[in-house]
Each structure stands twice: as C-alpha cells, then as structure tokens.
PDB file of N, H, CA, C and O in Angstrom:
ATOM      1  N   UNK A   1       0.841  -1.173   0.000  1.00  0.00           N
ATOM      2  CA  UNK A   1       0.000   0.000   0.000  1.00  0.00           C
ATOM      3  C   UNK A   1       0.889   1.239   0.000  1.00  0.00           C
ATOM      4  O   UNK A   1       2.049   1.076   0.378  1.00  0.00           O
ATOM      5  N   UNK A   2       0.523   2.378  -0.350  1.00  0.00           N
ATOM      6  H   UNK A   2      -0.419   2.511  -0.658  1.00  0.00           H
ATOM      7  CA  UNK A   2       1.260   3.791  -0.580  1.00  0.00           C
ATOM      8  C   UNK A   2       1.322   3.987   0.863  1.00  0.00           C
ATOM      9  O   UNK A   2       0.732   3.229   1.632  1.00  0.00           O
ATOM     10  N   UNK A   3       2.248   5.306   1.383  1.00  0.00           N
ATOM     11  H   UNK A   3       2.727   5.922   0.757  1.00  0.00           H
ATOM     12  CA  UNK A   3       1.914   6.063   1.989  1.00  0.00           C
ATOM     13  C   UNK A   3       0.924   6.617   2.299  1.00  0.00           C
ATOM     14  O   UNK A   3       0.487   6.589   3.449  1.00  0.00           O
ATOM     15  N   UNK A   4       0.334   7.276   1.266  1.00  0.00           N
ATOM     16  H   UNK A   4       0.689   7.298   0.331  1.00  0.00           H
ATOM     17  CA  UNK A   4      -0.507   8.381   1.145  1.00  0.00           C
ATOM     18  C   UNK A   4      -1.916   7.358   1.421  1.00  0.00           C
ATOM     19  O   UNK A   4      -2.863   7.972   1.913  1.00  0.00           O
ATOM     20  N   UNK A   5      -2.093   6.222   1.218  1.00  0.00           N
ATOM     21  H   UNK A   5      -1.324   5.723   0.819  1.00  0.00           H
ATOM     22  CA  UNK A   5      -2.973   5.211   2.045  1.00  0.00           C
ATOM     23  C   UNK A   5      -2.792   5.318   3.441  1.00  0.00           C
ATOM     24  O   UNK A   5      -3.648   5.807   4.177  1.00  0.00           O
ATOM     25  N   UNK A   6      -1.633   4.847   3.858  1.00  0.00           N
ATOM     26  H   UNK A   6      -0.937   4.450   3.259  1.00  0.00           H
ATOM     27  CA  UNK A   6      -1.310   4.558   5.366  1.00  0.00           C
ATOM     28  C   UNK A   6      -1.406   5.814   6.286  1.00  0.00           C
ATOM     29  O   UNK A   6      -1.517   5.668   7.504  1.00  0.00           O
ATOM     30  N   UNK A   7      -1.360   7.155   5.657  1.00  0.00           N
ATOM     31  H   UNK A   7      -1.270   7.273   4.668  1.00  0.00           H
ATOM     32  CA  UNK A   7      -1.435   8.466   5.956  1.00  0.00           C
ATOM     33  C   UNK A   7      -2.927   8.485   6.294  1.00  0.00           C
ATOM     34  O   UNK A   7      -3.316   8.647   7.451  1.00  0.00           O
ATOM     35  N   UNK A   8      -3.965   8.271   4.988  1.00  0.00           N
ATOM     36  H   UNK A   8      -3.649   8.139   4.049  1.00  0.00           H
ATOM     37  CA  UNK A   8      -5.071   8.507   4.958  1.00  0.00           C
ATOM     38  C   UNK A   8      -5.705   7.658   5.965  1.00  0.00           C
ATOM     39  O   UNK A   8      -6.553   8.158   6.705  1.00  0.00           O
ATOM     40  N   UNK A   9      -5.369   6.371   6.074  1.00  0.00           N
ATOM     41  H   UNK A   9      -4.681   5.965   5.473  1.00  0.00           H
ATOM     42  CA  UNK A   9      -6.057   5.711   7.631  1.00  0.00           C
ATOM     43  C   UNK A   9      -5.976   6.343   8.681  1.00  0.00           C
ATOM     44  O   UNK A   9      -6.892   6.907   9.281  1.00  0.00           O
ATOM     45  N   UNK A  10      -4.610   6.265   9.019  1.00  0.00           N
ATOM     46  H   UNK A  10      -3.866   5.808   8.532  1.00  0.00           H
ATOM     47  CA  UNK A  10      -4.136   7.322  10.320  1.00  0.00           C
ATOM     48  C   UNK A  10      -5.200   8.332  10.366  1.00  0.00           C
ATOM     49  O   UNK A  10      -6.188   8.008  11.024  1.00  0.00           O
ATOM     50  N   UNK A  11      -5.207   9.215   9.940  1.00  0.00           N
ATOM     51  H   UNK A  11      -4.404   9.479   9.405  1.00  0.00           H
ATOM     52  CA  UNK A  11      -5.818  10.626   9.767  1.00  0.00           C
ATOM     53  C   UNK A  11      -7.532  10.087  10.329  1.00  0.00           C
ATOM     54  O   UNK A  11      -8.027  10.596  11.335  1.00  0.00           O
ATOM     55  N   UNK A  12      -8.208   9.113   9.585  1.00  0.00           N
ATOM     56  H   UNK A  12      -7.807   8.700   8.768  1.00  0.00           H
ATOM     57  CA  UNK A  12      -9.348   8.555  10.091  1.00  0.00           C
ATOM     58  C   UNK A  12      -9.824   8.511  11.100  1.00  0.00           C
ATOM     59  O   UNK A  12     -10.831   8.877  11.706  1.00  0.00           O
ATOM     60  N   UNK A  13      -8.288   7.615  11.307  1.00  0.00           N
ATOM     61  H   UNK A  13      -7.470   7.317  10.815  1.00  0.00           H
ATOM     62  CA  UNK A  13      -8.328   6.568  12.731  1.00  0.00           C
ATOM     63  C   UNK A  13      -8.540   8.264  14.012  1.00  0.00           C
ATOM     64  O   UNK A  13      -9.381   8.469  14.887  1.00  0.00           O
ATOM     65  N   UNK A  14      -7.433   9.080  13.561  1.00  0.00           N
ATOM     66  H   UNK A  14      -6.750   8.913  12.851  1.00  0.00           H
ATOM     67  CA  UNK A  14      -7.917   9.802  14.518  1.00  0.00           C
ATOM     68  C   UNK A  14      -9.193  10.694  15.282  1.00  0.00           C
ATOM     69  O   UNK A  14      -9.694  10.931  16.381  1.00  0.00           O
ATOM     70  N   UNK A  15      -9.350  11.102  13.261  1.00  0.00           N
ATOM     71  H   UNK A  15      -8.943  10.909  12.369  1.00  0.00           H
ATOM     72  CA  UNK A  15     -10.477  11.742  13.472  1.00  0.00           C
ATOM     73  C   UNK A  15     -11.961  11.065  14.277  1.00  0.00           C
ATOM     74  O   UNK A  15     -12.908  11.706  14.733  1.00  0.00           O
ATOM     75  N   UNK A  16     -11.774   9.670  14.255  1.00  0.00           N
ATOM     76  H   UNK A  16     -11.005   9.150  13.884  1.00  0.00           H
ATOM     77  CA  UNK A  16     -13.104   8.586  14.984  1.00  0.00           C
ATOM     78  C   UNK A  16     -12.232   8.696  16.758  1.00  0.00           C
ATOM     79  O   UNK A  16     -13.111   8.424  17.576  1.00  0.00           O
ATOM     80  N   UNK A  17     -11.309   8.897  17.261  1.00  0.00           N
ATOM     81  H   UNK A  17     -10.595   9.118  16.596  1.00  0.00           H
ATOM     82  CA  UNK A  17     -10.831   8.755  18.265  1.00  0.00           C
ATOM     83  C   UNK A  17     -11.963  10.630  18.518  1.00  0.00           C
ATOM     84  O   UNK A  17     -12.985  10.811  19.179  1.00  0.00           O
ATOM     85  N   UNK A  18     -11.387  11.338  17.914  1.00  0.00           N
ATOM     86  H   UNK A  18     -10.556  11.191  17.377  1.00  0.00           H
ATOM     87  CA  UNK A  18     -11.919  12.746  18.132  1.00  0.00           C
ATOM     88  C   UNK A  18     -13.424  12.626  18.171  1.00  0.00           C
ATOM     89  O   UNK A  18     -13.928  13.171  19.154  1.00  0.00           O
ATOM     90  N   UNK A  19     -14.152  12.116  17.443  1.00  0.00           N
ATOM     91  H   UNK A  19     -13.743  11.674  16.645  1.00  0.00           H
ATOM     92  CA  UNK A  19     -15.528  11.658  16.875  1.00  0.00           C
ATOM     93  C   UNK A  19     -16.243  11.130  18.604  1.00  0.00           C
ATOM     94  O   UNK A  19     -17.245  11.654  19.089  1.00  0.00           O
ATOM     95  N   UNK A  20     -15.409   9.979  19.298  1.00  0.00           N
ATOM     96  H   UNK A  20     -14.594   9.554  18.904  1.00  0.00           H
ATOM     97  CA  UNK A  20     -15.960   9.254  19.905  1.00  0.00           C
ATOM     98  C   UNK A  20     -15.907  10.185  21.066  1.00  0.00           C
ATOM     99  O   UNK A  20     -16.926  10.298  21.746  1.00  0.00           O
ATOM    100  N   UNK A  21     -14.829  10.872  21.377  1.00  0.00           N
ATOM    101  H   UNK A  21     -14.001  10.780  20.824  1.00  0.00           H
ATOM    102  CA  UNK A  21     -14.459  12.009  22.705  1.00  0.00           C
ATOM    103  C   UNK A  21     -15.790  13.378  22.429  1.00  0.00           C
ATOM    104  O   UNK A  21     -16.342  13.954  23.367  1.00  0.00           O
ATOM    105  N   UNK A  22     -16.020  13.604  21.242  1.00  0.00           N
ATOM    106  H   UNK A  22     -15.572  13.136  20.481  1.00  0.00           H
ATOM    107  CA  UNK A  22     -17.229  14.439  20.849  1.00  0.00           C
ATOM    108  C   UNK A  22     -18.646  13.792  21.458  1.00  0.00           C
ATOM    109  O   UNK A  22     -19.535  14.478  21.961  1.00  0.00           O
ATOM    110  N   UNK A  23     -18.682  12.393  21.318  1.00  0.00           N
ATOM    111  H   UNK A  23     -17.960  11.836  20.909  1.00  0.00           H
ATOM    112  CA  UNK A  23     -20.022  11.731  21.720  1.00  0.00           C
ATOM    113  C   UNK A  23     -20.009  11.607  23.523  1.00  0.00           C
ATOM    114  O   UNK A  23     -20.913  11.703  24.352  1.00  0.00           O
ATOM    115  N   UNK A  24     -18.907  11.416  23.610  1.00  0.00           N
ATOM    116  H   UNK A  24     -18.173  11.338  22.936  1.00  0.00           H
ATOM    117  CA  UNK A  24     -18.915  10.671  25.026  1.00  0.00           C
ATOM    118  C   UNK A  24     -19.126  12.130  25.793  1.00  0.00           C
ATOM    119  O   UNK A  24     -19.943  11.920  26.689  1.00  0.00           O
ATOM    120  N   UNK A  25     -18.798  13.255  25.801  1.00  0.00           N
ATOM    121  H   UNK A  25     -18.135  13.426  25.072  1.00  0.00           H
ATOM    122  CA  UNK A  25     -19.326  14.787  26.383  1.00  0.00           C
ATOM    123  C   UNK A  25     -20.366  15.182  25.910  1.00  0.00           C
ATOM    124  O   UNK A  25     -20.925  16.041  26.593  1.00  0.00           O
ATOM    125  N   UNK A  26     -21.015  14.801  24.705  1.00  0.00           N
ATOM    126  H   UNK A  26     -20.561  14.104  24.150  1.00  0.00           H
ATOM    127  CA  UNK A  26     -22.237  14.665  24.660  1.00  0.00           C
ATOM    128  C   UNK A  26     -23.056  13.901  25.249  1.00  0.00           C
ATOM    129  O   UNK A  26     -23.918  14.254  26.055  1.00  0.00           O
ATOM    130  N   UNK A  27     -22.864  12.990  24.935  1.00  0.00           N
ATOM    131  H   UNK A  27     -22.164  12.704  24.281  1.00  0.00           H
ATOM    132  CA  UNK A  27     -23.856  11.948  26.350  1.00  0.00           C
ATOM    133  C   UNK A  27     -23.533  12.791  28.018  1.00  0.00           C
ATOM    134  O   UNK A  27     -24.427  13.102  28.806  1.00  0.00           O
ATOM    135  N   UNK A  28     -22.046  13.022  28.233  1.00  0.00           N
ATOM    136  H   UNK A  28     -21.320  12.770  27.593  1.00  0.00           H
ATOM    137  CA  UNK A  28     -22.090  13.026  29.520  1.00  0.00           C
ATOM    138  C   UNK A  28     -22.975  14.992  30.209  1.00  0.00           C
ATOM    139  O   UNK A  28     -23.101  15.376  31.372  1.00  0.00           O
ATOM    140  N   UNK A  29     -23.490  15.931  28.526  1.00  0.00           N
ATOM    141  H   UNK A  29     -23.388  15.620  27.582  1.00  0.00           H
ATOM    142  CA  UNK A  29     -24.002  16.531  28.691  1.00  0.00           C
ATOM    143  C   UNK A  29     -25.356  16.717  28.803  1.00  0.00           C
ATOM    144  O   UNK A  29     -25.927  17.713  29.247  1.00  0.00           O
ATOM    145  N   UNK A  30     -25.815  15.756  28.397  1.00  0.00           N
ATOM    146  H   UNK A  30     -25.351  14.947  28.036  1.00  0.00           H
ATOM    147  CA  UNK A  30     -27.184  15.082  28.621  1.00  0.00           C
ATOM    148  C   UNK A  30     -27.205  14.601  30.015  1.00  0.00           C
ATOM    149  O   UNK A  30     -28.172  15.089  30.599  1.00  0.00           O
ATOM    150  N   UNK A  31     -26.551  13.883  30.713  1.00  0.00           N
ATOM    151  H   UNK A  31     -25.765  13.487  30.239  1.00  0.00           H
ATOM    152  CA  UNK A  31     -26.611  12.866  32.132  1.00  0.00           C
ATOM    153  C   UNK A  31     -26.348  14.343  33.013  1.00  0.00           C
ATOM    154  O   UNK A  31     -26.917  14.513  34.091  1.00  0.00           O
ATOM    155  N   UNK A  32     -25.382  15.427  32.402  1.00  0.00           N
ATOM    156  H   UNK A  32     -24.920  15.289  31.526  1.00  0.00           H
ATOM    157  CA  UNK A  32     -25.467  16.647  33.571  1.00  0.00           C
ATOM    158  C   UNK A  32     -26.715  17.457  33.891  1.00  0.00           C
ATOM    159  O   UNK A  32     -27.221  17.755  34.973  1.00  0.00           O
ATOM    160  N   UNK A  33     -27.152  17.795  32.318  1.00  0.00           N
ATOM    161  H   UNK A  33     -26.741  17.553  31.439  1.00  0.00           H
ATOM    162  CA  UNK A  33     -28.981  18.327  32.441  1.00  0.00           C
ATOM    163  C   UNK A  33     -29.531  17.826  32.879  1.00  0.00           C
ATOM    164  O   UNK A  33     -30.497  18.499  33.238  1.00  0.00           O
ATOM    165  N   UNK A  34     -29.593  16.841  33.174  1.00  0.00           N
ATOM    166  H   UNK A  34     -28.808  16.294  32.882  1.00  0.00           H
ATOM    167  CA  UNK A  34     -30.587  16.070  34.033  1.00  0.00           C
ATOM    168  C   UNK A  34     -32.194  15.535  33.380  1.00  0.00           C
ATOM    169  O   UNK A  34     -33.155  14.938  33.867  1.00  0.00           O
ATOM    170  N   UNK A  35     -31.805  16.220  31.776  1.00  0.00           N
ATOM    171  H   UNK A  35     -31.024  16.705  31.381  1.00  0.00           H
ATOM    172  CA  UNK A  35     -32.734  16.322  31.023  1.00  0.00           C
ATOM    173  C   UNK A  35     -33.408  14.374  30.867  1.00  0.00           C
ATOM    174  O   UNK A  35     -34.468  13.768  31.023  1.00  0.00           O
ATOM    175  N   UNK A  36     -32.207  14.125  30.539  1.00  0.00           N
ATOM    176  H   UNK A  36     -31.346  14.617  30.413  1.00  0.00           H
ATOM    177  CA  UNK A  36     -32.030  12.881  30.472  1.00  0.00           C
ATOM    178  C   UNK A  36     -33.537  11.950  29.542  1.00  0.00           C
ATOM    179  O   UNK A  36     -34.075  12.612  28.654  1.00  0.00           O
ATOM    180  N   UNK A  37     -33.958  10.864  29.744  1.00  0.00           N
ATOM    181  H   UNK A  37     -33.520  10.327  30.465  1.00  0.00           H
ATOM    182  CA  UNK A  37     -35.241  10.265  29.293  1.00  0.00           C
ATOM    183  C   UNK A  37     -34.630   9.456  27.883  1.00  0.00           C
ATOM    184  O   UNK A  37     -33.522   8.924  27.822  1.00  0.00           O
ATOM    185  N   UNK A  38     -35.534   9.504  26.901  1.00  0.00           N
ATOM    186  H   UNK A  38     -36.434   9.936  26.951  1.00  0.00           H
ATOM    187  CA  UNK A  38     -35.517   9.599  25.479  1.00  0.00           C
ATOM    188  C   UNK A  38     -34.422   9.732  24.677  1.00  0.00           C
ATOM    189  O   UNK A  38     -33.966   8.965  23.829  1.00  0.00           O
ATOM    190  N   UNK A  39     -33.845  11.432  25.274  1.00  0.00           N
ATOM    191  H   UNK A  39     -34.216  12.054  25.963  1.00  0.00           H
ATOM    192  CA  UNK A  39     -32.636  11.711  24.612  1.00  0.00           C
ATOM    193  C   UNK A  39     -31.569  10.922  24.942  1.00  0.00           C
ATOM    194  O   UNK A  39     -30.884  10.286  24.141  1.00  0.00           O
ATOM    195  N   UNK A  40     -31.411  10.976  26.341  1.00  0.00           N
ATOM    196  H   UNK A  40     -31.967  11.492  26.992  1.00  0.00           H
ATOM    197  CA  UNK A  40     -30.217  10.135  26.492  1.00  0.00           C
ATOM    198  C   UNK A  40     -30.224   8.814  25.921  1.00  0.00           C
ATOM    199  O   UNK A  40     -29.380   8.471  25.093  1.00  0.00           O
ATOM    200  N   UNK A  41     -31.261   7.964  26.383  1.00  0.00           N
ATOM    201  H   UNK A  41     -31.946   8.243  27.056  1.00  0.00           H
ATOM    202  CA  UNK A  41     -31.518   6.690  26.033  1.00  0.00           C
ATOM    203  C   UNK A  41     -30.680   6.619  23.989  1.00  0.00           C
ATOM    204  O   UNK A  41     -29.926   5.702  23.664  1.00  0.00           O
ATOM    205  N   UNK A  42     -30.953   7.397  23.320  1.00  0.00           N
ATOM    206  H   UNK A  42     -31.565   8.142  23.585  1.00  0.00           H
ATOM    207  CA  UNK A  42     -30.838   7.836  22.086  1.00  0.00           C
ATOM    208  C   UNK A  42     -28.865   8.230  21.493  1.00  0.00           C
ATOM    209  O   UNK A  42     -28.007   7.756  20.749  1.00  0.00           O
ATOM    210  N   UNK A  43     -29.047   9.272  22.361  1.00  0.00           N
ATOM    211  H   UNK A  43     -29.744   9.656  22.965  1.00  0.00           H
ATOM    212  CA  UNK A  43     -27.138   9.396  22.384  1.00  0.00           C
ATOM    213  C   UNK A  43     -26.393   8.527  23.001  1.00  0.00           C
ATOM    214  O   UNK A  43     -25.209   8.535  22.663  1.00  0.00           O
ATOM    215  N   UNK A  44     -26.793   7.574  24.017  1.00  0.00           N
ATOM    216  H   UNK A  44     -27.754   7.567  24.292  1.00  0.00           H
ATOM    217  CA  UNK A  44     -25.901   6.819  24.305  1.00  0.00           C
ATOM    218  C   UNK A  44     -26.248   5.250  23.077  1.00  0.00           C
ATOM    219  O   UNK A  44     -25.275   4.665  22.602  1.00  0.00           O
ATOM    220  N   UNK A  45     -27.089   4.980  22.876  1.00  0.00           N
ATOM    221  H   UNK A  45     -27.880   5.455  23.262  1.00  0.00           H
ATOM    222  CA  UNK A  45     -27.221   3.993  21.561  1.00  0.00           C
ATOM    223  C   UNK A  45     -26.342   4.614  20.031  1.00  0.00           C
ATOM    224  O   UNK A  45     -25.622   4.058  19.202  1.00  0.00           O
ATOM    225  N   UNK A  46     -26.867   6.082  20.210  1.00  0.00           N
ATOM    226  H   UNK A  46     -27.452   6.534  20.883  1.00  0.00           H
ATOM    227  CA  UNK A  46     -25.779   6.660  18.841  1.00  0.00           C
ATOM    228  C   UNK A  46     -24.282   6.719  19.422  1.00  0.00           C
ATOM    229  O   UNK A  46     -23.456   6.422  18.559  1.00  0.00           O
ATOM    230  N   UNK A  47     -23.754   7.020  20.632  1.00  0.00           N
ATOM    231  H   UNK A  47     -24.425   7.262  21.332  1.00  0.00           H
ATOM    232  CA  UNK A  47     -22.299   6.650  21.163  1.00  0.00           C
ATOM    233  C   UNK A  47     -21.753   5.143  20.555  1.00  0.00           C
ATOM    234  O   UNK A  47     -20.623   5.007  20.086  1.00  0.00           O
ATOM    235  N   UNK A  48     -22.317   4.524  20.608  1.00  0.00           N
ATOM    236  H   UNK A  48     -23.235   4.635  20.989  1.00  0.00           H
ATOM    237  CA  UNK A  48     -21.897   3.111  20.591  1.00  0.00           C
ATOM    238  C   UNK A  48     -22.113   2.540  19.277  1.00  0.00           C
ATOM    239  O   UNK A  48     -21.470   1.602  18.805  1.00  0.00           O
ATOM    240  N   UNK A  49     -23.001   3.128  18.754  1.00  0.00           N
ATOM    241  H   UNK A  49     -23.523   3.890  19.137  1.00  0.00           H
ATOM    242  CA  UNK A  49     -23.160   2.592  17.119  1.00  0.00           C
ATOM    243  C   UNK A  49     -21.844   3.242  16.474  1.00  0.00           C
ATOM    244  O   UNK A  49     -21.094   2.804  15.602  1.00  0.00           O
ATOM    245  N   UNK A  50     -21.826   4.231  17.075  1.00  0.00           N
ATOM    246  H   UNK A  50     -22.435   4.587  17.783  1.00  0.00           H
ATOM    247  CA  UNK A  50     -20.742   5.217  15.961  1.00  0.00           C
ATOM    248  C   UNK A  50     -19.091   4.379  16.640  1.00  0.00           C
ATOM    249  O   UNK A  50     -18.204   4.175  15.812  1.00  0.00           O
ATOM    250  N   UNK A  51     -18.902   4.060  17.794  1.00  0.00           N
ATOM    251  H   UNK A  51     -19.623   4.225  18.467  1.00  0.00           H
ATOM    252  CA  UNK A  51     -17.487   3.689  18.114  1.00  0.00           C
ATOM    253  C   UNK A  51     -17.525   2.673  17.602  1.00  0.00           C
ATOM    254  O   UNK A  51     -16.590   2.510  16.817  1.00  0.00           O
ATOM    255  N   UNK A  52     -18.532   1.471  17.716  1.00  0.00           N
ATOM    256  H   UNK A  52     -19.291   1.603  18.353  1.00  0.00           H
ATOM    257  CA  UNK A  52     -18.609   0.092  17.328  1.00  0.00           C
ATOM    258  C   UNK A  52     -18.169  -0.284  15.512  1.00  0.00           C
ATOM    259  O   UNK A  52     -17.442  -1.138  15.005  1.00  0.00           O
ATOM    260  N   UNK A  53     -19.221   1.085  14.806  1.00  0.00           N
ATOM    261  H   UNK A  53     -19.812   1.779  15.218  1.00  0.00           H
ATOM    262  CA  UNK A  53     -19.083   0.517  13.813  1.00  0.00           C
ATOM    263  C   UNK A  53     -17.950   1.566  12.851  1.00  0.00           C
ATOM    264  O   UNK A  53     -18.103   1.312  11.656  1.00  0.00           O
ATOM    265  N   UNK A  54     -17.194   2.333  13.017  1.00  0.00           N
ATOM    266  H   UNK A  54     -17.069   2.540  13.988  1.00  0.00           H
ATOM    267  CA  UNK A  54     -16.093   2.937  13.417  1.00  0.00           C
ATOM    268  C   UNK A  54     -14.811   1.817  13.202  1.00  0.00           C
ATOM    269  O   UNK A  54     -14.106   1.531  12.234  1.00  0.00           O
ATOM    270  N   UNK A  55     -14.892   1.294  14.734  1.00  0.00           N
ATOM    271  H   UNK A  55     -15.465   1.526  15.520  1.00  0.00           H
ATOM    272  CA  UNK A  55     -13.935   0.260  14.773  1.00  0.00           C
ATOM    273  C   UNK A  55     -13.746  -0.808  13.715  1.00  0.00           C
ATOM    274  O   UNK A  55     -12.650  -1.252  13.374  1.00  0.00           O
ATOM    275  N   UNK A  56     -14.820  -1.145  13.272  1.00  0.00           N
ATOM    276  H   UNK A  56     -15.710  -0.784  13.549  1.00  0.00           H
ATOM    277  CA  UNK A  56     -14.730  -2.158  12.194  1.00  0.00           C
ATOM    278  C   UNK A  56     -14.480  -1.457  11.107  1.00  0.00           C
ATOM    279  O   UNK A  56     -13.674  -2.139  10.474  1.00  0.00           O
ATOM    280  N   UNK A  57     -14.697  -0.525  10.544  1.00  0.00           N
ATOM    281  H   UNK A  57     -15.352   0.029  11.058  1.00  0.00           H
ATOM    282  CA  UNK A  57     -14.364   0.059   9.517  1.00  0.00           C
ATOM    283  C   UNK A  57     -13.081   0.043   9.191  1.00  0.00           C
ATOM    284  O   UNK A  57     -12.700  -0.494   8.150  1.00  0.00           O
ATOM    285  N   UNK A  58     -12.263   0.631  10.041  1.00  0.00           N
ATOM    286  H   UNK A  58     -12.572   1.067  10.886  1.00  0.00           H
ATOM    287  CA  UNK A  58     -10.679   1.021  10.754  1.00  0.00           C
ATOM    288  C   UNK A  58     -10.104  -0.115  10.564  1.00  0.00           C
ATOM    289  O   UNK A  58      -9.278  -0.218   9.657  1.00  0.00           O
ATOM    290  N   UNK A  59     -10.317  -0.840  11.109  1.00  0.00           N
ATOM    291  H   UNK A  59     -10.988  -0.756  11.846  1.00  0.00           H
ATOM    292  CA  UNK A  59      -9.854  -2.501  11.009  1.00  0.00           C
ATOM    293  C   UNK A  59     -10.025  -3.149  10.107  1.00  0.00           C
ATOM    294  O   UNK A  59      -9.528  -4.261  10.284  1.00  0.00           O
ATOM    295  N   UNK A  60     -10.782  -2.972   8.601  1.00  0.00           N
ATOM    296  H   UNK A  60     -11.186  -2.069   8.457  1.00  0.00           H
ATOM    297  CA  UNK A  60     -10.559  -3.394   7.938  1.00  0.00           C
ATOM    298  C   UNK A  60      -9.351  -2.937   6.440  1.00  0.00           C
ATOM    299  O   UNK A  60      -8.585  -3.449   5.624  1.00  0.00           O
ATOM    300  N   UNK A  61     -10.046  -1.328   6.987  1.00  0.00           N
ATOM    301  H   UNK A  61     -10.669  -0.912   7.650  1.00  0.00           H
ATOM    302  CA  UNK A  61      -8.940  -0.378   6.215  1.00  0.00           C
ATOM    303  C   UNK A  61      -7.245  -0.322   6.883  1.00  0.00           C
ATOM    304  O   UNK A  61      -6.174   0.045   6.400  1.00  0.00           O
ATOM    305  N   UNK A  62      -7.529  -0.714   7.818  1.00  0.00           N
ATOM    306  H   UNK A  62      -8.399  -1.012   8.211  1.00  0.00           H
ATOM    307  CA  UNK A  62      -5.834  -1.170   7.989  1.00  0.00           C
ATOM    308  C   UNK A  62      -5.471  -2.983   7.623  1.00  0.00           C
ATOM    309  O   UNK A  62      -4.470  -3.443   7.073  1.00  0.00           O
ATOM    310  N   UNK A  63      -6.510  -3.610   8.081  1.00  0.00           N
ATOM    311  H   UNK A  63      -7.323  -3.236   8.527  1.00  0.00           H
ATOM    312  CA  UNK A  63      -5.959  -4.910   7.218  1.00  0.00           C
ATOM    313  C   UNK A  63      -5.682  -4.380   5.307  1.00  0.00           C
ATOM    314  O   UNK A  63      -4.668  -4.446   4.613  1.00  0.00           O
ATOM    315  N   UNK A  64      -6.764  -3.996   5.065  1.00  0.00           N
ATOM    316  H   UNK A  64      -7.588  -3.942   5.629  1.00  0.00           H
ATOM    317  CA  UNK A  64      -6.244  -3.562   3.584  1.00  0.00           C
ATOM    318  C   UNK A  64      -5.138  -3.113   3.382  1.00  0.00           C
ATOM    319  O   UNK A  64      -4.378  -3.681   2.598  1.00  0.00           O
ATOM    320  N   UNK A  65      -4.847  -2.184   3.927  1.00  0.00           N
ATOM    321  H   UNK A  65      -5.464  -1.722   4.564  1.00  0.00           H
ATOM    322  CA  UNK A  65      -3.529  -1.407   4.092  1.00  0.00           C
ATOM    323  C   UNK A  65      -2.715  -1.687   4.446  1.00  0.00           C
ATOM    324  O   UNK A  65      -1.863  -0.811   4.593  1.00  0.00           O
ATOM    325  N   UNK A  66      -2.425  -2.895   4.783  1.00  0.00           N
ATOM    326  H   UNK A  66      -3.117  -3.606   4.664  1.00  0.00           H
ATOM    327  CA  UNK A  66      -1.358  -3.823   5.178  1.00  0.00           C
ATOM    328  C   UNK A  66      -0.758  -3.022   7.070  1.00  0.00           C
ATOM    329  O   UNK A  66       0.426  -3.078   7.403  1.00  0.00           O
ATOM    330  N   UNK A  67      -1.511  -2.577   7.708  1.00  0.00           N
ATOM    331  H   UNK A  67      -2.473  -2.532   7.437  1.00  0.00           H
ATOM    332  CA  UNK A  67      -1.110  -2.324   8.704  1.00  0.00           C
ATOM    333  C   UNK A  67      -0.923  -3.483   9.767  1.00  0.00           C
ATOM    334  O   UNK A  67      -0.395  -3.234  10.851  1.00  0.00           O
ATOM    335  N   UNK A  68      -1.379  -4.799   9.427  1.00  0.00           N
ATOM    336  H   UNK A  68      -1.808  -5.001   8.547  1.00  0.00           H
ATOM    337  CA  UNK A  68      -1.495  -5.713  10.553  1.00  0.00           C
ATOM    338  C   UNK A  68      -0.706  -6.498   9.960  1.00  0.00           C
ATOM    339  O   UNK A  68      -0.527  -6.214   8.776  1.00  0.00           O
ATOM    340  N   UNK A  69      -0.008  -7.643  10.457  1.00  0.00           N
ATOM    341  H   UNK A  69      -0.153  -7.874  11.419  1.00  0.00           H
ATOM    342  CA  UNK A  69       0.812  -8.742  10.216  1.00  0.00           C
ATOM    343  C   UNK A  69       0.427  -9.841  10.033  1.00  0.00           C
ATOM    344  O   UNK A  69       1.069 -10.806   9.620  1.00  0.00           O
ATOM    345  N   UNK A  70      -0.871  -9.761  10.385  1.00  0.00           N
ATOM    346  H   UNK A  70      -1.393  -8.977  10.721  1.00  0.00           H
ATOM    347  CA  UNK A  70      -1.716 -11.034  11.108  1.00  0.00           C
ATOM    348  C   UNK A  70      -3.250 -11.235   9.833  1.00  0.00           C
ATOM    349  O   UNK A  70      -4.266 -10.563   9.655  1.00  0.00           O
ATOM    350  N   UNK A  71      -2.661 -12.590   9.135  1.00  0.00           N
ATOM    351  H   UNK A  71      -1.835 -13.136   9.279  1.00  0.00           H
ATOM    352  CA  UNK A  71      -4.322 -12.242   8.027  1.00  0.00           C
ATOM    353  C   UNK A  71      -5.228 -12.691   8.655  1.00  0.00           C
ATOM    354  O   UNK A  71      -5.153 -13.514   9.567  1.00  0.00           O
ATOM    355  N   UNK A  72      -6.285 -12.126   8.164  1.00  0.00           N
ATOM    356  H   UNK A  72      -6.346 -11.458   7.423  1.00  0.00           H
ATOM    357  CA  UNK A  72      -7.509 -12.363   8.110  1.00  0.00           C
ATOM    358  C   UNK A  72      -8.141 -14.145   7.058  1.00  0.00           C
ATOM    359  O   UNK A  72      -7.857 -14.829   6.075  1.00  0.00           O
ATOM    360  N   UNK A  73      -9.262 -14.042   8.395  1.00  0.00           N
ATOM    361  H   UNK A  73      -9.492 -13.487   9.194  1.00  0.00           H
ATOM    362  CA  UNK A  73      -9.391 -15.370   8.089  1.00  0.00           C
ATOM    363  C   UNK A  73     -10.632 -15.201   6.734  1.00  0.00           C
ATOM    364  O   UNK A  73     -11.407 -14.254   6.871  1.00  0.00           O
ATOM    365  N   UNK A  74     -10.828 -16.181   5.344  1.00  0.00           N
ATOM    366  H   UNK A  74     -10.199 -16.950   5.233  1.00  0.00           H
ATOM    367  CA  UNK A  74     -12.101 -15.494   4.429  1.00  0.00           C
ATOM    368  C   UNK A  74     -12.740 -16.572   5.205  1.00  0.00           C
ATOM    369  O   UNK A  74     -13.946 -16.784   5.087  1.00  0.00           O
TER     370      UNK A  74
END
C-alpha cells in the first residue's frame, strides 16, 4: 500500500478517536442536564453505534492497508 494510504487511515483513525471524545461529552451533557429520558436513552445507543461501527471500519482499512501482520481469516 502507498503512503498516502497509510497516511489517509491514520488521519481517520484519529479523526473517529476525536468523533468518539465528541459523543462521550455529549452523552455526559445530557446525564449533567438532568434532562435525560428519550434523549439520552438515544445518544448513548448513537455513542456506541458510531465507536462500534467505526472500529470495524478502521480494522478493515488497515488490514487492507497492510497495517497488521496477522491475516484475516475469508
């Protein structure tokens, strides 16, 4: 794989690290309002969809990218 691949994951990878620190003060701004109910119930299911499916994404674009050593099983 190029650089400019292995660059472009990185850059991802971070921006979902930034992504997930954005959700998780969101949720934890919801649990401070006290507003809580519905919404929360809602941002914390969207917290976890977005890290969960995030992660798999990442992980496959670095197996592509030859970032792992280790193959994948088809």
């Amino acid at each position: 794989m190029t650089d400019d691949v292995r660059v472009a994951v990185a850059e991802v990878e971070l921006a979902m690290e930034r992504l997930n620190g954005a959700f998780d003060q969101y949720v934890e701004g919801i649990q401070a309002s006290e507003s809580g109910g519905e919404q929360l119930d809602r941002a914390i299911k969207m917290k976890a969809a977005m890290k969960d499916s995030g992660a798999i994404y990442l992980s496959w674009a670095k197996h592509y990218a030859g970032f792992d050593e280790t193959p994948m099983m088809d």
